[in-house]
C-alpha positions in Angstrom: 16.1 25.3 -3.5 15.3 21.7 -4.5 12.9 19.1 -5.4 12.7 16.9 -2.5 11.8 13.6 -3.5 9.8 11.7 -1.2 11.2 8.6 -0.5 14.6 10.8 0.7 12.9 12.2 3.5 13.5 10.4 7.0 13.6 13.0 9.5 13.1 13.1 12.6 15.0 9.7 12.9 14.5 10.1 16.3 10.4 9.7 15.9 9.9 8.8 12.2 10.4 6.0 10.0 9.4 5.9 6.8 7.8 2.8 5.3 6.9 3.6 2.0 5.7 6.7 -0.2 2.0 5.8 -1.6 1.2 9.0 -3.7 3.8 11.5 -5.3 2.6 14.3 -7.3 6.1 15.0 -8.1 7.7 18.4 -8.5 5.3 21.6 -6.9 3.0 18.6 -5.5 2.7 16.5 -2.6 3.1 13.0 -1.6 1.9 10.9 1.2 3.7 8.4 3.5 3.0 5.0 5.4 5.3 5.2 8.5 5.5 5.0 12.0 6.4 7.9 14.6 7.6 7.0 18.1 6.8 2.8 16.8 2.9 3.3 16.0 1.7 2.8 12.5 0.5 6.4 10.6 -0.1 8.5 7.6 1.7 11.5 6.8 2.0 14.2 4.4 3.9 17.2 2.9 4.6 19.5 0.2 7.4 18.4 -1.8 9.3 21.8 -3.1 10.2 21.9 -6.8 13.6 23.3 -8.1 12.2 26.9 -8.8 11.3 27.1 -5.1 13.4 28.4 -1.9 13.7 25.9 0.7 13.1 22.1 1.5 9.3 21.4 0.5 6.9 22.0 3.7 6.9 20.6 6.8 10.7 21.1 7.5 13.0 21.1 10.6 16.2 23.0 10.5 16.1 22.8 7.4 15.6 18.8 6.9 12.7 17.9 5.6 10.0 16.2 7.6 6.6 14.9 7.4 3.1 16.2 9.0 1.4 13.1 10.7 -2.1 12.9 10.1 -3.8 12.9 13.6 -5.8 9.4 13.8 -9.3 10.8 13.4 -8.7 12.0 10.1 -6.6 9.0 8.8 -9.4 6.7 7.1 -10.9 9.5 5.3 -7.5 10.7 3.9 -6.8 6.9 3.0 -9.5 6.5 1.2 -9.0 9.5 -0.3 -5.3 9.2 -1.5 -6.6 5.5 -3.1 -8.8 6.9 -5.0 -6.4 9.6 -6.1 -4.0 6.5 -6.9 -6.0 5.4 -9.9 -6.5 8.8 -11.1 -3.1 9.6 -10.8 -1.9 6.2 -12.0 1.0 8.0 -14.3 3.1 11.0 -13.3 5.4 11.6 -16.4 7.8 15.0 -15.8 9.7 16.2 -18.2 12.3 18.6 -18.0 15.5 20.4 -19.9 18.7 19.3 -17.5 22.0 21.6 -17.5 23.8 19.9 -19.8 20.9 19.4 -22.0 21.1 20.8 -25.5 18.2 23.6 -26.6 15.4 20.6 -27.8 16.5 18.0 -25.6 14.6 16.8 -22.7 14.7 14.4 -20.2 11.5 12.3 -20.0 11.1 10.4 -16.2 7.6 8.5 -15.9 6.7 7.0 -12.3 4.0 4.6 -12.1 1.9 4.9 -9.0 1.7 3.1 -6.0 -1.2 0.9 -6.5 -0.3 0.2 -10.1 2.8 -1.0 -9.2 1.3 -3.3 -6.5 -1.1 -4.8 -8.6 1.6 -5.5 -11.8 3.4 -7.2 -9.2 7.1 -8.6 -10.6 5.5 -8.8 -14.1 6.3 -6.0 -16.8 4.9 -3.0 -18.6 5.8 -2.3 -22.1 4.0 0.4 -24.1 4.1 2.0 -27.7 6.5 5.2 -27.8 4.6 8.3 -28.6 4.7 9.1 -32.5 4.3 12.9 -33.5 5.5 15.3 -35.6 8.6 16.3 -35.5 9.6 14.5 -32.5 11.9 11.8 -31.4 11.9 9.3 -28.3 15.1 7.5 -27.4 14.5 5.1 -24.1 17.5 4.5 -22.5 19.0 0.9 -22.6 17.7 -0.8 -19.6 14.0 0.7 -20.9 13.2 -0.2 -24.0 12.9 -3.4 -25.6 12.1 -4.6 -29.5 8.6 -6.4 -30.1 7.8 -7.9 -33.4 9.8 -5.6 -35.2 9.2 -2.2 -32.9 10.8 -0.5 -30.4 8.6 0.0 -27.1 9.4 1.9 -23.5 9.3 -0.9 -21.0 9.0 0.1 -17.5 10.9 -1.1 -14.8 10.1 -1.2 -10.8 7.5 0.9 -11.6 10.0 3.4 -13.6 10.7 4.2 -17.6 13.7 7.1 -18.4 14.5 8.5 -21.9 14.9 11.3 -23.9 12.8 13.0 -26.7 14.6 15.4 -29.2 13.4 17.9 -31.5 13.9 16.0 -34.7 15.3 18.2 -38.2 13.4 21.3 -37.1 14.3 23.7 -34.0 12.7 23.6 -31.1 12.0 26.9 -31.1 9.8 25.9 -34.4 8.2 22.6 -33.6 4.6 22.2 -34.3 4.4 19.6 -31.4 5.0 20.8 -27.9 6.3 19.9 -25.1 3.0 19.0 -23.4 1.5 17.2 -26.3 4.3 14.8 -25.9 3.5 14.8 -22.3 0.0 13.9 -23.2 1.0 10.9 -25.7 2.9 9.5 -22.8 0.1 9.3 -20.4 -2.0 8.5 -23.1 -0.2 5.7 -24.4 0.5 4.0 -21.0 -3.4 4.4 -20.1 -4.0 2.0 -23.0 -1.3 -0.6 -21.8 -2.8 -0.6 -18.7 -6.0 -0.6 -19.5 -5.3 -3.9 -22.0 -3.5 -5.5 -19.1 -6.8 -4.8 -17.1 -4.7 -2.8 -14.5 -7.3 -0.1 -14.8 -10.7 1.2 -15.6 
């Protein structure tokens, strides 16, 4: 049915409590968890659903979503595994067309991950806004700020929400798709890190 997003799942309270996401693939992904079940420390995984699927995401209970504890012979590797994944995967940017969303409107939602956001500690992240053809970016308030004369995205606990229009052409016709602007994001945000030394 849904999405589930990560950080939402707490099931079995019983056993399970979560401490904190570390990798989110976002929508048709997975994400894995620090937590502990039953008061010990562990690792655990699961599918997290997207909106075009049935269901809760995978492992799930009654219909609750629940986590899949790694067993403890396997956790080190799958640590070391997922860290590695967190540099790669450093930037998950999904973009979508919400309900009430006009035909070449989108919602842009960019998540930085876990170990990014552990090593900018409380400082911020501001980066260029993507400039292509026939597009237009619009941060929302809390996200952007004005630096020597231009307006940049500026993330916040690890987050960074606008919107990018189809601009005097319909989007029907627009030269520049959807994933190019996808791709400027990333792209953008790679640089900015990279220049805060943040990344390879």
């Amino acid at each position: 049915m849904a999405y589930v997003d990560p950080t939402t799942v707490v099931s079995p309270k019983a056993s399970w409590e979560l401490k904190s996401v570390i990798h989110n693939t976002g929508q048709g992904g997975w994400s894995a968890a620090e937590g502990e079940w039953d008061g010990s420390p562990c690792l655990a995984v699961r599918w997290n659903g997207s909106d075009t699927d049935e269901g809760v995401g995978n492992p799930q209970s009654r219909g609750y979503p629940t986590w899949f504890v790694i067993p403890d012979e396997l956790q080190s590797v799958v640590r070391q595994e997922i860290d590695r994944l967190g540099e790669a995967g450093a930037i998950l940017c999904d973009i979508t067309q919400p309900d009430n969303y006009e035909f070449g409107a989108w919602r842009v939602a960019i998540t930085l991950g876990p170990q990014v956001i552990k090593r900018l500690k409380d400082s911020l992240l501001v980066f260029s806004l993507p400039n292509l053809p026939k597009r237009m970016c619009h941060p929302d308030k809390e996200y952007r700020r004005a630096i020597e004369g231009e307006l940049r995205g500026c993330f916040l606990d690890g987050k960074w929400l606008g919107d990018v229009y189809s601009n005097g052409i319909s989007e029907a016709e627009n030269p520049t798709k959807i994933e190019a602007v996808r791709d400027a994001f990333i792209q953008n945000i790679m640089i900015s890190l990279q220049q805060r030394g943040l990344i390879g």
